[in-house]
Every structure is written in C-alpha cells, then in structure tokens.
C-alpha positions as CSV (number, residue, x, y, z in Angstrom):
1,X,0.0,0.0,0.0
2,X,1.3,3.5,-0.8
3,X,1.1,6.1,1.9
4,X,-1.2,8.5,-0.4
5,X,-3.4,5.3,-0.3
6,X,-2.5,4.7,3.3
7,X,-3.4,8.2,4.1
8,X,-6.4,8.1,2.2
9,X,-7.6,5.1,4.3
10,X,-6.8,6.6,7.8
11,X,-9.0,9.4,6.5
12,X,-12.1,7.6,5.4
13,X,-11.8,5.5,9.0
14,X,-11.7,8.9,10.7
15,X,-14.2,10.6,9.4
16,X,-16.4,7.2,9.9
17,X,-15.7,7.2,13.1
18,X,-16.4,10.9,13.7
19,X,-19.9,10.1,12.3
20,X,-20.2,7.5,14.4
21,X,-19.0,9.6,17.4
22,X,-21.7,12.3,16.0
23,X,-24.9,10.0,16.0
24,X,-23.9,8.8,18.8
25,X,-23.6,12.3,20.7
26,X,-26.8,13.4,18.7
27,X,-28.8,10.4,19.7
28,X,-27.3,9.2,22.6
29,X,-28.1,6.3,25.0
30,X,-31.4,5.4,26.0
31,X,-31.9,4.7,29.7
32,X,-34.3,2.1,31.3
33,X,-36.5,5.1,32.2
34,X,-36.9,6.2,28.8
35,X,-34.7,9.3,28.6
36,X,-31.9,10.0,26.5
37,X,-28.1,11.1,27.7
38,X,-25.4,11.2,25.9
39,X,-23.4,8.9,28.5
40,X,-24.7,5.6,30.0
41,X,-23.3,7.0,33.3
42,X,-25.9,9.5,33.8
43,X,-28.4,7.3,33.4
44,X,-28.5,6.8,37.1
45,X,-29.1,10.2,37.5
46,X,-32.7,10.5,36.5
47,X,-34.4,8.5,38.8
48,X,-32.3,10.6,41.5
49,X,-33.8,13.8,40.0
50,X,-37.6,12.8,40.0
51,X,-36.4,12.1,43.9
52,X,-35.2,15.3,44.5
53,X,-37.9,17.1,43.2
54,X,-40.8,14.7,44.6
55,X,-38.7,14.5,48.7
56,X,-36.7,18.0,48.6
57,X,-38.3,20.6,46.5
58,X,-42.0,20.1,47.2
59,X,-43.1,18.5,43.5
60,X,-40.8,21.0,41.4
61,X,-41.6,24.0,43.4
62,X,-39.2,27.3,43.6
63,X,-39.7,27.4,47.4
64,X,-37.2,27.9,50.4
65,X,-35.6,24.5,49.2
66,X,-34.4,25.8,45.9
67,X,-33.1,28.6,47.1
68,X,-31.3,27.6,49.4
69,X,-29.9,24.2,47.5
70,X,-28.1,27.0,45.3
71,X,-26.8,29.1,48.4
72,X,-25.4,25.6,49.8
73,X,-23.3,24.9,46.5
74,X,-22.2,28.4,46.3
75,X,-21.1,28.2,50.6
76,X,-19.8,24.8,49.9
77,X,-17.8,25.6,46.3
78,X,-16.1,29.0,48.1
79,X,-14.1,26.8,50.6
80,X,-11.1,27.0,48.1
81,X,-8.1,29.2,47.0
82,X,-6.3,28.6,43.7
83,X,-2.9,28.9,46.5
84,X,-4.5,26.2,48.7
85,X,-4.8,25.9,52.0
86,X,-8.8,27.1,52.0
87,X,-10.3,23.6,51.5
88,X,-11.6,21.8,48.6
89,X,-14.0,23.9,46.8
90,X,-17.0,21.6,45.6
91,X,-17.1,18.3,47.1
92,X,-19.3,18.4,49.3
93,X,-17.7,19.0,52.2
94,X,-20.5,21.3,54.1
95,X,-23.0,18.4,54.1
96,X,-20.4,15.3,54.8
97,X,-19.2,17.9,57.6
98,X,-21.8,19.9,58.8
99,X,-21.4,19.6,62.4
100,X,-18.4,21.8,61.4
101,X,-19.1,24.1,58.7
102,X,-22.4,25.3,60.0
103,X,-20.7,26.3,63.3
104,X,-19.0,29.1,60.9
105,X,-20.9,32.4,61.3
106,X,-21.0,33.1,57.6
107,X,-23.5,29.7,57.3
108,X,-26.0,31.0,59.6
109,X,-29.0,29.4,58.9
110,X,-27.9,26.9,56.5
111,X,-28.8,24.2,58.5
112,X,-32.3,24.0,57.7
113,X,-31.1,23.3,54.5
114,X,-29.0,20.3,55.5
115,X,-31.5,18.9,57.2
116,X,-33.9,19.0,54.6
117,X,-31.3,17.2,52.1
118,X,-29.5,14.8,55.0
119,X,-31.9,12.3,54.5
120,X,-32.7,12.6,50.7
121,X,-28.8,12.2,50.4
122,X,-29.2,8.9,52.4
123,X,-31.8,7.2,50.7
124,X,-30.2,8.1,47.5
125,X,-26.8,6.6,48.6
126,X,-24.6,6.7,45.5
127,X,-23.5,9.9,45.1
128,X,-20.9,11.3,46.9
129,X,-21.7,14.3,48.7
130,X,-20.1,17.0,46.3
131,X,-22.1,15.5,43.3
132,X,-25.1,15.4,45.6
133,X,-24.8,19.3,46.6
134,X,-24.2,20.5,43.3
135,X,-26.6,17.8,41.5
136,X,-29.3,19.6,44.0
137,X,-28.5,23.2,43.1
138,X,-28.7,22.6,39.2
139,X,-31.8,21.1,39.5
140,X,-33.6,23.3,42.3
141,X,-32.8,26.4,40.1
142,X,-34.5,25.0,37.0
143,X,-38.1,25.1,39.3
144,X,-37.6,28.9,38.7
145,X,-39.5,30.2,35.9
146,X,-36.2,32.3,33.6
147,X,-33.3,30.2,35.0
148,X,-30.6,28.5,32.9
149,X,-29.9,25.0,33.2
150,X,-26.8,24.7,34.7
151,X,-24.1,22.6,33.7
152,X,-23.3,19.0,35.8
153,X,-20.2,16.8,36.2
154,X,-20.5,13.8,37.9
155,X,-17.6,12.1,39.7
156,X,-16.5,14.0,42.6
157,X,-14.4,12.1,44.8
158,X,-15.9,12.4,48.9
159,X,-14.8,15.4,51.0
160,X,-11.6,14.5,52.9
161,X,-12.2,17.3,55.3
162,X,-13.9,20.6,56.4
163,X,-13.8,23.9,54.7
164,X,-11.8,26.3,57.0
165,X,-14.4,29.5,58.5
166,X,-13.8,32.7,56.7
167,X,-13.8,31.3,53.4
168,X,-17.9,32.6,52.6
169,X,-18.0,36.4,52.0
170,X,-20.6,38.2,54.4
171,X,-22.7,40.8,54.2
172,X,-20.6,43.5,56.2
173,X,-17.7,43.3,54.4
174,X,-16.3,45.9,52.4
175,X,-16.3,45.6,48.6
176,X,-12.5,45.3,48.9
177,X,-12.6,42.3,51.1
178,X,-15.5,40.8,49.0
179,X,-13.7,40.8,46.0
180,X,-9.9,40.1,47.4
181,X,-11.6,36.6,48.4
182,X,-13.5,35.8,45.1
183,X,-10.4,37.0,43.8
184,X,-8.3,34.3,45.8
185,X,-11.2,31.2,44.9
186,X,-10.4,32.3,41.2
187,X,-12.8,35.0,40.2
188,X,-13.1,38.3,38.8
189,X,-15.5,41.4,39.2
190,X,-17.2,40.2,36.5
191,X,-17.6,36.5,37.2
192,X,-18.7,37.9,41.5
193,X,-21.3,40.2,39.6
194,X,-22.9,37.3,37.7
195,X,-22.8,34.9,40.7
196,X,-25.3,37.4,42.9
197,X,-27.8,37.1,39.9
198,X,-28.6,34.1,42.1
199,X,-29.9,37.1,45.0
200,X,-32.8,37.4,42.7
201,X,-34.3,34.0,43.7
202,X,-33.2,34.5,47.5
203,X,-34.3,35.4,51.0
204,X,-32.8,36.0,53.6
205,X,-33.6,34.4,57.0
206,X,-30.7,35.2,59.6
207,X,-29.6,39.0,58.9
208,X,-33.4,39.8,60.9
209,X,-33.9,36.4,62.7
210,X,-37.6,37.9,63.7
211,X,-38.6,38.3,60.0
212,X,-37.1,34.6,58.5
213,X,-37.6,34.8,54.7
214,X,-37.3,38.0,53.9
215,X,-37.0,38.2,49.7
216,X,-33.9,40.5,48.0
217,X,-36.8,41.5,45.6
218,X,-40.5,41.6,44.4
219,X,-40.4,38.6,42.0
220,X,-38.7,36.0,44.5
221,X,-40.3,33.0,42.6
222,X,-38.5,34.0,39.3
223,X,-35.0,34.4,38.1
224,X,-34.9,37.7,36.3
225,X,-32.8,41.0,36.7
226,X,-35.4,42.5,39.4
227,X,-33.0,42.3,42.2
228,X,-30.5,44.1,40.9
229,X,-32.8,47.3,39.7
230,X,-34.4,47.2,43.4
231,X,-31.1,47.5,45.3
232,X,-30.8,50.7,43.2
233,X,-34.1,52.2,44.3
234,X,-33.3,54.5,47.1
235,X,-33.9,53.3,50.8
236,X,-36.6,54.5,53.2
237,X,-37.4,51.6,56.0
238,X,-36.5,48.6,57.1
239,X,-38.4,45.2,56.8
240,X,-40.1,43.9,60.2
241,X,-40.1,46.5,63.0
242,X,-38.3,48.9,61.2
243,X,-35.1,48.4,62.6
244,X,-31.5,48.1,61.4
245,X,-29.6,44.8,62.0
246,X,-26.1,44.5,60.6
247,X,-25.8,43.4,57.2
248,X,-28.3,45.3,55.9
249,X,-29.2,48.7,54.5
250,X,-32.9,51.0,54.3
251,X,-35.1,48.9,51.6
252,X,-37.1,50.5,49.1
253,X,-40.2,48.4,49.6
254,X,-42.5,47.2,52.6
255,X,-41.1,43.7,53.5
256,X,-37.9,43.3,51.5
257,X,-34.4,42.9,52.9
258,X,-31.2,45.1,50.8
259,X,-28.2,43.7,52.2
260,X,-25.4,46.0,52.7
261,X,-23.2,44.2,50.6
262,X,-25.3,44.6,47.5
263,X,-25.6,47.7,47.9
264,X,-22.2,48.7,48.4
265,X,-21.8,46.6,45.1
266,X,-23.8,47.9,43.1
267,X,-22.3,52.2,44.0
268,X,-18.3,50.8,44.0
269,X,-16.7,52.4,40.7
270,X,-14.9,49.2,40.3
271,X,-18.4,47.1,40.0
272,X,-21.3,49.9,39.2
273,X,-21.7,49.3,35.6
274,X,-21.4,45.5,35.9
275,X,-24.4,45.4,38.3
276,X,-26.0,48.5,36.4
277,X,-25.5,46.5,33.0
278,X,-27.6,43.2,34.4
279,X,-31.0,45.5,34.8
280,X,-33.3,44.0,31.7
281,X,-30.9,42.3,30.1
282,X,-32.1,38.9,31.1
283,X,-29.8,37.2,28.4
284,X,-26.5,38.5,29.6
285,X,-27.5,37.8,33.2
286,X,-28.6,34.1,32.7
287,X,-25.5,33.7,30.5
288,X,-22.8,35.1,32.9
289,X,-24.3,33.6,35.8
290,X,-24.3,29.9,33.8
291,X,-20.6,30.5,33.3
292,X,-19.6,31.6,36.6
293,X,-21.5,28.7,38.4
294,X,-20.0,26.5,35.6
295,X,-16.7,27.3,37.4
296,X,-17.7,27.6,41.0
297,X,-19.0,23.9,41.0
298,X,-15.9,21.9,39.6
299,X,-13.5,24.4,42.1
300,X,-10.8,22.1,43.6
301,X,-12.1,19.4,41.2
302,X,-10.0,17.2,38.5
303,X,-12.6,18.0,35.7
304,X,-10.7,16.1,33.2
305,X,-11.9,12.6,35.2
306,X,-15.6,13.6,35.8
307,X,-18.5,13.1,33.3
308,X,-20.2,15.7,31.9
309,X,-24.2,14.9,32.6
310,X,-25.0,18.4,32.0
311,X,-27.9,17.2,29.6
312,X,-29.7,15.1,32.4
313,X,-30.8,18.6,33.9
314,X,-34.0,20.3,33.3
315,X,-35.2,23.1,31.8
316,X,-36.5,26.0,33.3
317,X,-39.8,27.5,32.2
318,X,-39.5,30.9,30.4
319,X,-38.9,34.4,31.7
320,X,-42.1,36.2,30.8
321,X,-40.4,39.7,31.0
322,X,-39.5,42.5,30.7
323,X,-39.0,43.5,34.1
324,X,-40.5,46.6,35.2
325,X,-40.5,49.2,38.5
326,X,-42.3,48.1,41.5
327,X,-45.4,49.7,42.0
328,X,-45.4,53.8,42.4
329,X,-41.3,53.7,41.8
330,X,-40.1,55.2,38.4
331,X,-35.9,56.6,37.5
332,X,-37.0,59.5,40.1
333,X,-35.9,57.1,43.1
334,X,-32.8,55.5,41.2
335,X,-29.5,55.5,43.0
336,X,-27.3,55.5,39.6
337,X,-23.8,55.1,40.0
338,X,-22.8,54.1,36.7
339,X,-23.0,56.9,34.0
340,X,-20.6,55.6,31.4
341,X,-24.3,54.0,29.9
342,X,-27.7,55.0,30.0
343,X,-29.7,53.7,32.4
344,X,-32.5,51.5,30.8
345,X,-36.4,52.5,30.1
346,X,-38.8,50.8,32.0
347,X,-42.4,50.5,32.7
348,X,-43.9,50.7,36.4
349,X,-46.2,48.3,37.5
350,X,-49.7,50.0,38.2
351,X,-51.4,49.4,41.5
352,X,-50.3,51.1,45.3
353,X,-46.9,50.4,46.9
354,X,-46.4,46.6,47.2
355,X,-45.9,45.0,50.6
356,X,-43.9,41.6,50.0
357,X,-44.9,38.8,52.0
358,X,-42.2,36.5,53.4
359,X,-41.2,33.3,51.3
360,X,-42.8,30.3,53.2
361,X,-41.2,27.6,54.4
362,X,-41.4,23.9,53.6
C-alpha cells in the first residue's frame, strides 16, 4: 500500500468514526427510564432527580428548598483558594461535615437546608456528597420560571475534610474584602457580579432572625434582573419593625431585605456598571451567571476525570419579562452610580406600593 493510499484510508476511518461519534452524541443512550443522555453514566441520575424534586423541592416547586440548594453549592464551592490551604472547593464538604461548617458564622441558617437534604442524600446513597450538593442546586434552580440549566459533572471524589471559616463572604464586608476573596477562589468582578444574579431568587432568614424569609426583591419566585434594579431604588425603612440589623441597609419596599453588601456593590466604581448593566438584560444575566456557576462547582475538582451529565438537567420554564418598576417607583428614586451608559427605560407596574410577603417555608 502506498502512503497516499494509506493516508487516504486513515481518513475515510476517521471521518467514519467521527460520524459514528456524531450519532452517537446526537442520539445518545437510552436509559431504562426512557430518557436519553449522551453517557450511560448519567443514566443513574434521572431517577435521583424525580427524587429530589418529589422529597426535597415540594413537586418542582421554587420554594425555600431551591433557594437555598443553590446558596449551599455556592457556601460549599467558596471553601477554596487557587494557593491552597482554603479547602476543597465543591465536594461536598458542608454536608459530609456539617457539624463543622455550620458552626461558621457566615453559614448562619444553612442548617435548615441540610436537614432538609440529610436524608434525601441517604436514601439516594450513590453519590458522593459533592455530586449530591451540586446535583441539588442545578436542578432546584430549574423550578424557577427564567433560570438556565446549569451545567453538571459527575464524579467527585468524597470530601476528605472541612472547609476552613472565613472562606464565605458576608454581608458586612467591604467591597474590597468581597472581591480580594473571590479573587483568591479564582474569580473576577465580573464573574462575582454574575454569581449574585442568584440574589434574585433568595431570601434572607438570619440578617433579621424575627422576619425569617425576607426576599432581596418583588419577583422572589423568578429568576430575572429584578434584584439588581431594586437594590438601586433609594432606601426609606426597614423590613419587620423597622429596625436596622447588621448586614443590611434602608429597603425600598414594605417587607424586602437590601443587604449592605449589595448595595455597596452595586455604588463601588470598580463594579457599578457591571451590576447597572444586568437590569433588563435577562440574556446577559442568565448567560454570565451559567458561566460563573459552571466554574464555582468543579472548584478544587480534577474535571478532566468527571462526566459531563449536564444534559440530564432540566429546563427552566421561560422568563415572561421584561421586568418593570415596582409599583409607584419610576428613574425619580434611582440610585445611579454608573454613568458611562444610559440607564435603561422601564415600565412601572400599576397598583399602590407593594408589601412583599415573606417566602414560606417547607
């Protein structure tokens, strides 16, 4: 054989085999349950799914379980420095340790949230923690009418130990100290902005213990920009009995919590326009934020030797937008500290002032 005709015949075999490799990733495998992945592996994973939605998130609701599935990952993922030292980022470690971690100040609260998936982690019983965490968050975010289907590896070795405390930013700290410690887990300005989009679908329940579930903004069941137009809006009380705790700042609307870190945030020249830049643009929110939790759950992880299963999660129903100005608010009561753009047009919702009831719990 002559090596033209040699080189011909290594070239028909590739391309076969890169049809084959096509139909293959184009059809993929059927499981017993009667979906389709594109690897046998995450077959296993569907059945696990219908189980978290059925025992953890209330039949596919976007409760107080999927919010706070996504505030464990992110609590559990920031244990981690690209120096070391600072744990091992997303493995699990604050539910295989939670006697530990949620002794830390900065996980106040985030017990309820372990005990809620303690038991559902149990019964599943093959996945190790970090998989279970992060499997948890991807899918409790989809229940969200406007969220992105996040991406989901599977193969995380168990937790060998406890994050260190001071790893999870808090509300009181400065802008500088927030982003020196994203900055030291591996992310930028950018990449921090992006990961608060997740603010839209929280609440908080330990900055005012006597008012548990107070919502960051007036659409707490979607994921949309609301949140970070509302921190904007200027500040004139404080939800509950009107007084201030630490960690947070005047609110613009009856029975909403503004924490003083996103509102610092969103006035810091070095972060204005990135926060000012999210407000009705739900495309580059949902985008960024599916990037920057793309990183924050495989940090401290060998992604090389997990599986990609991203395909296995589900998709969210659509935002309905555009987003608009809470009831009797309009540009007139806009905190802008960005000027390099204009600040976008938006409707106001008609009716009185709105009073926000607390999310429930499960």
């Amino acid at each position: 054989m002559t090596f033209t005709r040699l080189l011909v015949t290594v070239g028909a075999a590739l391309a076969t085999s890169q049809l084959v490799s096509a139909a293959v990733a184009t059809h993929g495998v059927k499981c017993p349950t009667g979906q389709t992945t594109a690897n046998k592996a995450c077959c296993a994973l569907f059945p696990i799914i219908e189980t978290l939605q059925t025992k953890l998130f209330d039949n596919a609701e976007c409760g107080e379980e999927a919010h706070s599935a996504l505030r464990l990952s992110f609590h559990d993922a920031i244990g981690f420095s690209i120096h070391g030292g600072k744990g091992g980022g997303a493995d699990g470690s604050i539910l295989a340790f939670n006697k530990t971690e949620t002794a830390f100040h900065a996980n106040s609260g985030i017990d309820d949230i372990i005990d809620a998936q303690w038991p559902v982690f149990q019964e599943v019983g093959t996945l190790s923690a970090g998989d279970f965490v992060h499997l948890a968050a991807a899918v409790g975010i989809t229940n969200c009418p406007g969220a992105p289907s996040l991406e989901f590896f599977l193969g995380r070795p168990p937790p060998r130990a406890a994050a260190p405390d001071l790893t999870v930013p808090e509300p009181t700290d400065s802008v500088t100290a927030i982003l020196t410690r994203f900055a030291d887990a591996g992310f930028n300005p950018n990449e921090v902005i992006a990961l608060l989009s997740s603010h839209t679908i929280a609440a908080a329940d330990e900055v005012d213990p006597s008012i548990p579930g107070t919502p960051f903004d007036s659409t707490v069941g979607t994921f949309d920009s609301q949140v970070f137009l509302e921190v904007l809006l200027k500040g004139t009380l404080f939800p509950g009995k009107n007084e201030s705790h630490p960690g947070e700042v005047l609110s613009p609307i009856e029975g909403e919590m503004r924490l003083q870190s996103d509102f610092a945030l969103s006035q810091d020249p070095r972060t204005a326009c990135l926060w000012q830049d999210m407000i009705n643009n739900q495309n580059r929110m949902v985008t960024q934020f599916k990037a920057a939790m793309a990183k924050l759950q495989v940090l401290g992880q060998n992604k090389a030797k997990l599986i990609d299963c991203s395909d296995v999660i589900p998709q969210a129903a659509p935002f309905k937008g555009p987003i608009k100005y809470p009831a009797t608010f309009s540009k007139a009561q806009v905190q802008q500290a960005c000027h390099a753009s204009p600040f976008p047009k938006l409707a106001t919702v008609a009716g009185p002032a709105p009073t926000l009831p607390p999310v429930p719990p499960s």
